[in-house]
Residue, then its C-alpha position, 0 to 999 in steps of 0.5 A: x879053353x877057346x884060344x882069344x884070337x891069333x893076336x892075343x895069342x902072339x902077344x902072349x906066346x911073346x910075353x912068355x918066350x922073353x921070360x924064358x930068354x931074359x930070366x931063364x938064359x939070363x939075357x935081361x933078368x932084371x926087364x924080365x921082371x916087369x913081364x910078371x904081375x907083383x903077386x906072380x905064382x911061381x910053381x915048381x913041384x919038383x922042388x916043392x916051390x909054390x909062392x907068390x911074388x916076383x922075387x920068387x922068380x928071381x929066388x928060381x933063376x939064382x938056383x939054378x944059376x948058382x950050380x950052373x953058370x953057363x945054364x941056357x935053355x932053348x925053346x924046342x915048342x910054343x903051344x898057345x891056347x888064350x891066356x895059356x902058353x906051354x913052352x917045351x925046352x931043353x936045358x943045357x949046362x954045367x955042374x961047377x957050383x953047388x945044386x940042390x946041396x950038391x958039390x960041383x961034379x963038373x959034369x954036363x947036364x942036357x935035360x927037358x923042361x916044361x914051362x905053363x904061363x897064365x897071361x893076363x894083360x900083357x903080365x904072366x900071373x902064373x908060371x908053372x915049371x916042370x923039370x926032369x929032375x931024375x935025369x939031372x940026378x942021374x946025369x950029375x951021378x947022384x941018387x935022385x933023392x940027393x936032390x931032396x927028393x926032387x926027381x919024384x915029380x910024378x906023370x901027374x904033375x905034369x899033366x895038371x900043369x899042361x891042364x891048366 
């Protein structure tokens, strides 16, 4: 894919990086939803998540919220390419709600996570994330399948979200 140009490139590398900010690190989740179309995709195969609509973000969010209050991600990487942007982060929170069915352990959690925005107009389309769920399971000291089999988002998963 040919990138659009250094300015659409910067808009859209924006458009990503405030959802991340203001949904993700919980800054302005409510402004946040106007960055996404209506009919936004919102997929995560760690969590068997594939569906359309904003309130599928907000639905993402309370997830992981939920379990972990003080949950922040940072951007570590901005790789833009047209209407693509990957946005590397690492996630830092701490277990005092129930997760994935999972009682509070009190237990930090520091993981990876990779997020693939399509942008359209100023509006992400698509949004794609990838979370290393073993090491949540393992750093909660639970079995991965207590995540309901959510660790097993395999190497391909990932490159086809990278892909895309």
């Amino acid at each position: 894919m040919e990138s659009a140009g250094p300015y659409a490139d910067a808009e859209n590398r924006h458009v990503a990086t405030r959802v991340v900010d203001a949904i993700d690190n919980g800054s302005d989740p409510t402004a946040a939803l106007d960055l996404l179309a209506e009919d936004v995709r919102i997929v995560q195969p760690g969590r068997g998540v594939d569906e359309r609509g904003r309130a599928a973000a907000v639905d993402c969010w309370t997830h992981w919220h939920a379990g972990l209050p003080d949950y922040r991600e940072d951007v570590e990487q901005v790789v833009c390419d047209g209407d693509t942007v990957v946005v590397f982060t690492t996630c830092r929170g701490t277990h005092v709600g129930e997760l994935d069915g999972i009682p509070s352990t009190g237990h930090a959690v520091e993981v990876p996570r990779v997020h693939r925005f399509r942008v359209t107009d100023g509006h992400v389309v698509e949004w794609w994330t990838l979370t290393d769920r073993r090491a949540v399971a393992e750093q909660l000291g639970v079995q991965p399948t207590s995540l309901g089999g959510l660790a097993r988002v395999g190497i391909s998963a990932i490159k086809r979200a990278v892909k895309r």
